[in-house]
C-alpha positions in Angstrom: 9.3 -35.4 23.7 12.6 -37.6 23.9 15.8 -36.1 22.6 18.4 -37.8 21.2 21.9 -37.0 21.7 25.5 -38.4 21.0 28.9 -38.0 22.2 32.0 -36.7 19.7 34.6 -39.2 21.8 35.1 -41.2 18.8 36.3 -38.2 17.3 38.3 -37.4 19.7 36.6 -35.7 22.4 38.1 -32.4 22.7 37.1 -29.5 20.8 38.5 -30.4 17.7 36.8 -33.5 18.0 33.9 -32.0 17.9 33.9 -29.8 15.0 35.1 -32.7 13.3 32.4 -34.5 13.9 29.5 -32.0 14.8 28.5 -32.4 10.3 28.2 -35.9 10.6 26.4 -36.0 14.1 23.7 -33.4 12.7 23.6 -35.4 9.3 22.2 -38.0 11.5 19.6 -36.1 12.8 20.8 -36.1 16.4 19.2 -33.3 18.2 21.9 -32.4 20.4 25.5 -33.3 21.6 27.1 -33.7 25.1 30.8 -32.9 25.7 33.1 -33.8 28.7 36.1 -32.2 27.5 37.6 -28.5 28.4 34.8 -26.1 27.2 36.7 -23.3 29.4 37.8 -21.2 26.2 34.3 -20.4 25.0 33.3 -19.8 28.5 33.9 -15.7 27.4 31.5 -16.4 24.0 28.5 -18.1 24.9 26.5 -16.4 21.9 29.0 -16.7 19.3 29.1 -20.9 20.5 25.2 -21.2 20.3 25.2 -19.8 17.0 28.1 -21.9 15.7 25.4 -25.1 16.8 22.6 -23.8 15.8 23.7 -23.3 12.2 23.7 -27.4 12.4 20.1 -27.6 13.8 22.1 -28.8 17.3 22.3 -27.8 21.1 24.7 -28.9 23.5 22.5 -31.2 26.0 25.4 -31.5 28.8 28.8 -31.2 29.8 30.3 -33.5 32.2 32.4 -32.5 35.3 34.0 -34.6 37.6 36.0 -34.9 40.6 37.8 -36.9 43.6 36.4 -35.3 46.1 38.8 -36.1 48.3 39.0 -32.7 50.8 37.7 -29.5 51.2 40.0 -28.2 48.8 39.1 -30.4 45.5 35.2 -30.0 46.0 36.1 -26.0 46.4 37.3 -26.5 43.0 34.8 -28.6 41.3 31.8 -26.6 42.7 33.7 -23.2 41.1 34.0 -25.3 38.1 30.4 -26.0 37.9 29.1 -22.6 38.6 31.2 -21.3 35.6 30.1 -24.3 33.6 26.3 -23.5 34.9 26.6 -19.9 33.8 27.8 -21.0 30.1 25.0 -23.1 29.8 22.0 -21.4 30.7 23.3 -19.1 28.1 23.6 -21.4 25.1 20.6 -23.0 25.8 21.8 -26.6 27.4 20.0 -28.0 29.8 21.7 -30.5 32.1 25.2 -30.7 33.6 26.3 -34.3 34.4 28.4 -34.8 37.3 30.0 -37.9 39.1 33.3 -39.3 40.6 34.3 -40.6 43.6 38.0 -42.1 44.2 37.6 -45.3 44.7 39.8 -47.1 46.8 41.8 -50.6 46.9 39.7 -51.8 49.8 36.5 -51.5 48.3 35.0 -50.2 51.8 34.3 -46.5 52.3 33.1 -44.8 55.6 30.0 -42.9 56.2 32.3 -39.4 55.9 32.9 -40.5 52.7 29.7 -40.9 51.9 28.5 -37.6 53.5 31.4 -35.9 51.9 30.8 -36.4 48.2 26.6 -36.6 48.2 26.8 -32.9 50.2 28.9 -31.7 47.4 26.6 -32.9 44.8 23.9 -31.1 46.3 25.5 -28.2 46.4 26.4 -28.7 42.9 22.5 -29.0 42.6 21.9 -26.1 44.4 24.6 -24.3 41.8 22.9 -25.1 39.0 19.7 -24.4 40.0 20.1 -21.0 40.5 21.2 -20.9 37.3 18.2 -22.5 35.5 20.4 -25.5 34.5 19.8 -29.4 36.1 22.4 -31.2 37.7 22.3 -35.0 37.6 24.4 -37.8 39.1 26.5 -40.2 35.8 27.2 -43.5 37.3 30.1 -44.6 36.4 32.8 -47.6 36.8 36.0 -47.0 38.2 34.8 -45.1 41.3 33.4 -45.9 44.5 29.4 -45.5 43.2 30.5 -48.3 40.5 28.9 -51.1 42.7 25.1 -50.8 43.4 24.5 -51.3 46.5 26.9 -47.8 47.2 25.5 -46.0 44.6 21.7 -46.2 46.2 23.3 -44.8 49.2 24.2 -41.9 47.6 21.1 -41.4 45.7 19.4 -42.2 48.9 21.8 -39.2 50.7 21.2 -36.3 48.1 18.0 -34.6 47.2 16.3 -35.6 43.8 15.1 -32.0 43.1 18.7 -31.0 43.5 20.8 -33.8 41.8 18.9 -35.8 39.2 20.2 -39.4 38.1 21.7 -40.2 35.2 22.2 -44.2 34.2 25.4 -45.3 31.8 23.8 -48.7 30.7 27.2 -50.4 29.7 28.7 -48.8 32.8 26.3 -50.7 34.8 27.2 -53.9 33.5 31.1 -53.1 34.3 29.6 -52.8 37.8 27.6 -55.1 39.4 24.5 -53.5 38.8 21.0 -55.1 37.0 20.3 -53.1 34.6 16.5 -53.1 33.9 15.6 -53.2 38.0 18.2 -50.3 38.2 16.5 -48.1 35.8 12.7 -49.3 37.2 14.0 -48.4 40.9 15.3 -44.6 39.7 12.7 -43.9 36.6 11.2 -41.3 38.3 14.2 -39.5 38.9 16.3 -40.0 35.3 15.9 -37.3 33.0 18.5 -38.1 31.2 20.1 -41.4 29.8 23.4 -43.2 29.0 22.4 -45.8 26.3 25.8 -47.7 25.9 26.7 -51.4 24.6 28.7 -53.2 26.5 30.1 -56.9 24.8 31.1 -60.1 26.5 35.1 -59.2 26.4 34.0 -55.9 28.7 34.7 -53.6 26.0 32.3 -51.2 24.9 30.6 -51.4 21.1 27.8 -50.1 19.1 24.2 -50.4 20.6 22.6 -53.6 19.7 25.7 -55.5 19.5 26.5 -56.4 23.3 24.7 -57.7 26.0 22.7 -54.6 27.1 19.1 -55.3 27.0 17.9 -51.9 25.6 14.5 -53.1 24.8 14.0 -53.8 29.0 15.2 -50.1 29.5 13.3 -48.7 27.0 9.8 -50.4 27.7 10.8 -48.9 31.7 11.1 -45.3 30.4 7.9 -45.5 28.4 5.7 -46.6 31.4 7.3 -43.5 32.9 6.5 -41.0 30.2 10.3 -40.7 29.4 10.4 -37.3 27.6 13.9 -36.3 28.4 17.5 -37.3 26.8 18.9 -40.4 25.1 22.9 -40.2 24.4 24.7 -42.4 23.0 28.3 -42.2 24.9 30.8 -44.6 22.8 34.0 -44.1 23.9 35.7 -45.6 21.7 35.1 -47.8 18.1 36.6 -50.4 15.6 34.8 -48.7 13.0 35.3 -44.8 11.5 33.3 -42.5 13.7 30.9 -41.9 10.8 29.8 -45.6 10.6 29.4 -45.7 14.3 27.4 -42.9 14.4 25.2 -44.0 11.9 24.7 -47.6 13.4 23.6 -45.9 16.7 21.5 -43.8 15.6 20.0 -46.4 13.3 19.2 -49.1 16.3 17.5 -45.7 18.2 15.3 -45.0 15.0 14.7 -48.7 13.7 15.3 -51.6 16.2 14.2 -49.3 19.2 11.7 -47.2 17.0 12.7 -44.1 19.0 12.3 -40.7 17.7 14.1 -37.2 18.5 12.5 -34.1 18.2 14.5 -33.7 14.4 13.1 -37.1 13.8 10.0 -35.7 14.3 10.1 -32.6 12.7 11.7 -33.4 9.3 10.8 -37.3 8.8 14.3 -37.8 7.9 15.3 -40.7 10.4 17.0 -43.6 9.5 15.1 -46.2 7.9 17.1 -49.2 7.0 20.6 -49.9 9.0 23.7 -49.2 7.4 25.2 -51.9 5.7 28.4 -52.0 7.7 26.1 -53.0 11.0 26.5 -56.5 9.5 30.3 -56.7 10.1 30.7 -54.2 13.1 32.0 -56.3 15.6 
């Protein structure tokens, strides 16, 4: 059964982003959360942070880690980041850790050690989380050297699928070179969890259904895949008060998209008409 997430950045992003905005998120019958900021100080009170969640009917369905990987030394550190982060979450019930990175360069050209380099760290990142019960999957994402697509298959292509799932950032595509709909076709079978994220004609991110991501082609790919994993909406950043954008997203999931979460499901409380301020959103 597909889950539906979202992403506090437009609260903020760090932890008291969150709790600002975990009411509001729950409200909307999202079934769970991701974070990418510093989780580290409730590393120590994984019980007390599950129950804190669960009293909104939410789980935490990522965090994000990243890194350069630019020597021995920075992948040391990210992979003893991600066993800490991999121990957290098997305890409050999360099921994915996202990773990516990748420096990318002002030449654009990258060698096969760097290649080799970054794809046997995210499989050992895989092999991290696996022992602890947790997935790991690869975010594509602008602004490294995986943003174009022709380097990002190599990596997919380098690292092992059972180790180091894929995640797709729609909008983040589009910042690339990437088509979308082919993109998603060519890796269904390996996404298990989803970046759904607008993307307008100025390159600025915005609320889904008001860009130029064709949602509908990803969406009918996923179903002929039996898609029964996670859909989050990752806005960085809004025109509008986090509330309205929350509610527009999850209102294009529910009615344009006719996409159900597990709450959905459960309580028949998804949204059924689109907020009014979807007509001036811009």
């Amino acid at each position: 059964m597909v889950k539906l997430g979202y992403h506090p950045a437009t609260w903020g992003g760090r932890l008291e982003g969150l709790w600002a905005g975990i009411e509001t998120m729950s409200a909307n019958n999202w079934d769970g959360f991701e974070f990418c900021g510093d989780m580290s100080p409730w590393y120590s009170r994984p019980d007390e942070f599950r129950k804190k969640i669960e009293a909104y009917d939410m789980t935490l369905s990522s965090l994000y880690l990243a890194s350069n990987y630019e020597d021995s030394q920075a992948i040391c550190q990210f992979l003893e980041r991600v066993a800490r982060a991999a121990e957290f979450c098997a305890r409050v019930g999360t099921e994915f850790i996202l990773i990516d990175g990748g420096k990318r360069n002002d030449t654009g050209e990258y060698s096969d050690a760097d290649f080799q380099r970054v794809a046997d760290a995210a499989n050992k990142a895989g092999e991290i989380c696996r022992k602890a019960g947790v997935q790991c999957s690869w975010h594509q994402h602008w602004g490294t050297m995986f943003e174009w697509e022709d380097n990002f298959d190599r990596l997919m292509e380098m690292t092992d699928p059972e180790l180091v799932a894929c995640t797709p950032d729609t909008a983040q595509m589009k910042l690339g070179d990437f088509d979308v709909v082919p993109a998603v076709q060519r890796y269904a079978d390996r996404i298990k969890y989803i970046h759904f994220k607008d993307l307008n004609r100025k390159r600025r991110f915005i609320e889904l259904g008001r860009g130029i991501v064709d949602f509908w082609g990803v969406w009918r790919v996923l179903k002929a895949h039996n898609f029964d994993g996670w859909i989050v909406v990752d806005l960085d950043y809004t025109d509008l008060t986090p509330e309205e954008s929350c509610a527009i997203n999850k209102a294009y999931l529910n009615i344009v998209l006719g996409i159900k979460g597990q709450r959905d499901l459960r309580n028949g409380k998804f949204r059924q008409a689109m907020p009014a301020v979807a007509a001036t959103a811009s």
